[in-house]
C-alpha positions in Angstrom: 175.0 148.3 35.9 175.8 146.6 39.4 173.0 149.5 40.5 169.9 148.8 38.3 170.9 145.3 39.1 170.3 145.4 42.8 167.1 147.8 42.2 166.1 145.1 39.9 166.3 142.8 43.3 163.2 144.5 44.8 160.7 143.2 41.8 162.1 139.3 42.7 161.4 136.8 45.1 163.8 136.0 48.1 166.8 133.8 47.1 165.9 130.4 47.4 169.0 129.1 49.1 172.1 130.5 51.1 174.6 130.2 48.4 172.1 132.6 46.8 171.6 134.9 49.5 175.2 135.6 49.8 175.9 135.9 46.2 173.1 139.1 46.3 174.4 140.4 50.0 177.6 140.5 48.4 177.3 142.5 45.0 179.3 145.7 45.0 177.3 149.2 43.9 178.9 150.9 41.4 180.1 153.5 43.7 181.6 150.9 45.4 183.4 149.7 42.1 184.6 152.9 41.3 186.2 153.5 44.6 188.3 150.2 44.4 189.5 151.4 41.5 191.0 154.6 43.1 192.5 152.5 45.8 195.8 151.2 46.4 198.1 149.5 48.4 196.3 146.3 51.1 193.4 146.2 52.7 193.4 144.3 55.6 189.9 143.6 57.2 189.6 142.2 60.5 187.3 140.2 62.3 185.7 139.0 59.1 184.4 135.9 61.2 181.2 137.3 62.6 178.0 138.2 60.8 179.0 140.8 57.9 182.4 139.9 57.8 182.4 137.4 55.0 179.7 138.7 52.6 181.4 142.2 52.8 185.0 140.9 52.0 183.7 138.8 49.1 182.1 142.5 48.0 185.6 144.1 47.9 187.3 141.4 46.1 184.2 141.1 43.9 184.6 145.0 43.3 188.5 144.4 43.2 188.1 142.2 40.3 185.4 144.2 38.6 187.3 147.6 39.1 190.8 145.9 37.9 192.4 147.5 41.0 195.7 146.7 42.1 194.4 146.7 45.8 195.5 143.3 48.1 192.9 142.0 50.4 193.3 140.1 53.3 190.4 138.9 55.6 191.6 138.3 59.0 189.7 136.7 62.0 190.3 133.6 64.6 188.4 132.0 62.0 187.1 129.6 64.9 184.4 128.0 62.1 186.8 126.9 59.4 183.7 126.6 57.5 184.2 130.4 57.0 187.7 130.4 56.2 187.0 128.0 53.3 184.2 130.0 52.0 186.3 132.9 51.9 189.6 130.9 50.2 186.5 129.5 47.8 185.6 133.1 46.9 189.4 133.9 46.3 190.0 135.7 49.2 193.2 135.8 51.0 192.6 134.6 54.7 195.5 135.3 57.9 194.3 133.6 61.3 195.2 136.4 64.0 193.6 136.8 67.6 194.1 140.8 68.2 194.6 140.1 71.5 197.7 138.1 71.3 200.3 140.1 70.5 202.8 137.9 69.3 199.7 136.7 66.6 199.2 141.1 65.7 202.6 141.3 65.1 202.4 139.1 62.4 199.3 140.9 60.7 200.3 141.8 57.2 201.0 145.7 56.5 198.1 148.0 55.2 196.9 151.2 53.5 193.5 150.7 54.4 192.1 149.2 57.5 188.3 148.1 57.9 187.7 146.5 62.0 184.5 144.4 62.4 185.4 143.2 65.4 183.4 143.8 68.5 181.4 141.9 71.9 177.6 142.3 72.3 175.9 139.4 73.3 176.7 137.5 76.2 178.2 140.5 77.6 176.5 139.9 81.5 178.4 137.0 81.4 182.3 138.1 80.6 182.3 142.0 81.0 186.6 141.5 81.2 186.6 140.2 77.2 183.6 142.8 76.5 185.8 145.6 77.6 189.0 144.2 76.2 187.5 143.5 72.8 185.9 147.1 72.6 188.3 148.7 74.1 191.8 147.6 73.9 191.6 145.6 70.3 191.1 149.5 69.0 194.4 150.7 71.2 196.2 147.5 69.3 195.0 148.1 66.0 196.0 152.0 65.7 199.7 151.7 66.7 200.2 148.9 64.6 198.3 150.8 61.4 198.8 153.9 62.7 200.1 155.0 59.3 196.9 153.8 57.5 193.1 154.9 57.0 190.6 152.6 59.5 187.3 152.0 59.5 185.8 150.9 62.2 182.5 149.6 63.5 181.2 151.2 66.6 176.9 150.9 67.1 174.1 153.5 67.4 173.5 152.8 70.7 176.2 154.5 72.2 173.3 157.3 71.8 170.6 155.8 74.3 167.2 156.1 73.7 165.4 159.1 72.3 161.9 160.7 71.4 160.5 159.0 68.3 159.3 162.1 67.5 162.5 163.9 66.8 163.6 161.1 64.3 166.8 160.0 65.6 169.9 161.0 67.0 172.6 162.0 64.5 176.6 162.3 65.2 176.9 165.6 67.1 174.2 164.4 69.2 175.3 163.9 73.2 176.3 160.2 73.8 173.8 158.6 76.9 174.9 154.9 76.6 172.8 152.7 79.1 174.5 149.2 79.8 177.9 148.0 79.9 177.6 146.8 76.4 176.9 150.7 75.0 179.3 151.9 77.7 182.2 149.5 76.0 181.8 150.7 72.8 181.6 154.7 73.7 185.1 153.2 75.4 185.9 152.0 72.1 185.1 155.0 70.3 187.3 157.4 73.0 190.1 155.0 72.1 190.1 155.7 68.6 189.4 159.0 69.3 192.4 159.2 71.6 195.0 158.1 68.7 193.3 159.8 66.1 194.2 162.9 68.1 197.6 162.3 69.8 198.9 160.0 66.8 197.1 161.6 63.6 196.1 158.2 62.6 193.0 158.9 60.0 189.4 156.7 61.5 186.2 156.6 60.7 183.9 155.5 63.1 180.9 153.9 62.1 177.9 153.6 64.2 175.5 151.0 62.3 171.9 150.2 63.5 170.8 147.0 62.4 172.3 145.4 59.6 169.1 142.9 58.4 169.4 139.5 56.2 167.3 136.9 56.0 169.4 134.5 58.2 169.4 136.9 61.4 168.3 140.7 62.1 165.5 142.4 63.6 162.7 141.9 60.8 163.6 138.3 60.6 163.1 138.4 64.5 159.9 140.0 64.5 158.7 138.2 61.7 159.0 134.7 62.7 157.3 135.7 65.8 154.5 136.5 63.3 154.7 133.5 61.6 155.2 131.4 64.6 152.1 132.5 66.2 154.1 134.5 69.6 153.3 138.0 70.5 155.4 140.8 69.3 157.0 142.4 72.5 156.3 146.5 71.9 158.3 148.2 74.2 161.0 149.0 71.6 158.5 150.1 69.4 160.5 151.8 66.3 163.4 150.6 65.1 166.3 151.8 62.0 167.1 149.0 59.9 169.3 148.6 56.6 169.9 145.5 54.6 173.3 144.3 55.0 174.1 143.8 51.6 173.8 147.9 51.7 175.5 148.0 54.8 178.3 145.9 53.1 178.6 148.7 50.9 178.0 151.7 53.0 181.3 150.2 55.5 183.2 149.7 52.6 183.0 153.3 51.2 183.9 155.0 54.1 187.5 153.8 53.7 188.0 156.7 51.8 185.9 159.3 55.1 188.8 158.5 57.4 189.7 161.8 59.1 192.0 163.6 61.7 190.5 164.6 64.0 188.4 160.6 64.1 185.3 161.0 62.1 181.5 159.3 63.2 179.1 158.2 60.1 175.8 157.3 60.8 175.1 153.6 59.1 171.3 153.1 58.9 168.0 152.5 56.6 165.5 156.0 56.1 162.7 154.5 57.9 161.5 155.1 61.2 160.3 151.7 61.4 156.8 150.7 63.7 157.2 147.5 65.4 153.3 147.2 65.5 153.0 148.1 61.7 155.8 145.8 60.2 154.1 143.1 62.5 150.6 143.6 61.3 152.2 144.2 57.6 153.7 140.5 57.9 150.3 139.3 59.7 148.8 140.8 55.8 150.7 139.4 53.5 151.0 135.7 55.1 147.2 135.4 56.6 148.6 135.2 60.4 146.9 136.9 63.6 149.2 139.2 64.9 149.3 139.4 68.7 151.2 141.9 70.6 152.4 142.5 74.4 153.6 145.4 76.0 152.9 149.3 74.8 155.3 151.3 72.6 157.4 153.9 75.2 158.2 157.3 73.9 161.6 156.6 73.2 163.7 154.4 71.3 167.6 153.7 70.0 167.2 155.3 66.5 169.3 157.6 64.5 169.8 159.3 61.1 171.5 158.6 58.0 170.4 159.9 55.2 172.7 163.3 55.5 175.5 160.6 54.8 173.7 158.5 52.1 176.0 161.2 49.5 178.9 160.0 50.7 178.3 156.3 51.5 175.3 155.4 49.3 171.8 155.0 49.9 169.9 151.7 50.2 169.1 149.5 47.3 166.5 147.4 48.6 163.8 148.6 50.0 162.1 148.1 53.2 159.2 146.6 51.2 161.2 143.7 49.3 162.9 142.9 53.0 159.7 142.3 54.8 158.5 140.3 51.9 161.6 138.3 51.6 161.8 137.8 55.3 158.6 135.7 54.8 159.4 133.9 51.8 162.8 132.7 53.9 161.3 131.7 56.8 158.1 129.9 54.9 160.5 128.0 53.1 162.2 127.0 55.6 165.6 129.1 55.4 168.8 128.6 56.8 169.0 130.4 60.5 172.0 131.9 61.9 170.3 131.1 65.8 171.3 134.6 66.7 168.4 136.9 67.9 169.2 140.5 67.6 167.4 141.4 71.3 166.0 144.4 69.4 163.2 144.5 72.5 165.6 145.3 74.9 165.0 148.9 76.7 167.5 148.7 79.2 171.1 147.5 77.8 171.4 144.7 79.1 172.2 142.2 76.3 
């Protein structure tokens, strides 16, 4: 049911308000349902502060709940907005304050079966490359000998591939690694860590590299679409672009607790479409009677890679690329909460 009711999404209108948005971002498929209910044990998910973080725990205690598991959740970040903390208590999930740098504060991190790591640094990183690499790099070191006895998931990014010809489609896992910037560089680091334990330890990871989680508070069709709607030229040098709606993505990171392998296993998070800058601008220039202006020229290349040989295992998208341009309009006409965040999605070079 949880199914035809996010399909059912894509015939609606954009939620009219944030307590709205999150309530849809954070319904659980039925796959997802069903996979609580084989779960138990704790499932301690960390760095739940950032941008998925709290829609996707609320999604495993909603399919906790739903699914009758036994399962424990805990949602652990610095929780430097309190404002997130008391949403998640709200939402009757269990909240620890831990910085996974300290290790005095890791030591007191609750035991686990299951593991799911959001945490990471991407923007800003020109400015502190020291906390870029330590987050990236030495968090993952800290989190697999403390849980080296448990299943992790955890979030790496597609760009640890570089950029590649449009026309092949995008890169997919067995694909060489070319990451350009310090950013991509620090999570391939991040990835050899896990990697590393995986192999030495036999601790069980799935690594997952997502390309562009989308809502309607922050993400790359929000981006390009208030630029639209705003009247500024749409930069084309990134010219195509993968993109998946987070409330999927939710759901995609949360069933790949169970694709944690020895040795460390990579999943390819995304949407199915190659997605045109210059069409989804002149799509959004369509359907709200705005001149769309552009700068730049599309280069033969872009950071793109494929999914859809996973969507068996981690579920395919609900809502459609469609119903997230349309909503993405809706949001911003009315005047929708922002998260003040751009994604960067124009940037060629690394350097975010």
């Amino acid at each position: 049911m949880s199914n035809q009711k996010l399909r059912a999404l894509n015939r609606q209108d954009a939620p009219r308000s944030t307590e709205a948005l999150e309530q849809i971002l954070s319904i659980p498929s039925d796959e997802v349902i069903e996979m609580f209910g084989r779960l138990t044990g704790h499932l301690v998910m960390l760095g739940v502060g950032g941008k998925m973080g709290p829609t996707m725990a609320r999604m495993a205690q909603r399919a906790i709940q739903a699914s009758g598991s036994g399962l424990q959740l805990t949602a652990v970040s610095r929780f430097s907005s309190p404002e997130i903390r008391s949403k998640l208590e709200a939402w009757g999930v269990a909240t620890h304050t831990c910085d996974l740098l300290d290790p005095a504060s890791v030591n007191d991190l609750p035991e686990a079966s299951h593991v799911l790591n959001l945490s990471g640094f991407k923007f800003g990183v020109a400015d502190n490359l020291g906390l870029t690499w330590a987050t990236n790099c030495e968090i993952p070191a800290v989190i697999c000998r403390k849980y080296s006895s448990s299943q992790i998931a955890a979030f790496s990014t597609g760009n640890v591939y570089g950029m590649v010809d449009v026309q092949a489609g995008g890169s997919l896992e067995e694909a060489e690694l070319n990451p350009d910037g310090e950013y991509a560089m620090a999570a391939l680091g991040r990835e050899r860590m896990y990697e590393y334990y995986a192999q030495a330890f036999g601790v069980s990871v799935a690594i997952l590299r997502l390309n562009y989680a989308t809502e309607l508070r922050y993400g790359v069709l929000i981006d390009i679409a208030s630029k639209v709607l705003s009247g500024e030229s749409v930069p084309l040098e990134m010219g195509y672009l993968n993109a998946v709606w987070l409330g999927d993505a939710n759901a995609m990171a949360l069933r790949c607790l169970e694709l944690a392998e020895v040795p460390a296993r990579a999943i390819n998070m995304t949407g199915p479409d190659v997605i045109s800058v210059r069409k989804m601008a002149e799509k959004v220039g369509q359907l709200s009677g705005k001149e769309v202006g552009f700068h730049g020229a599309e280069l033969p290349t872009a950071l793109l890679s494929q999914a859809v040989h996973n969507y068996p295992q981690i579920g395919a998208p609900q809502i459609t690329l469609e119903t997230m341009i349309r909503w993405s309009i809706q949001w911003l006409q009315q005047g929708g909460y922002s998260l003040g965040k751009p994604t960067k999605f124009q940037v060629t070079d690394g350097k975010f």
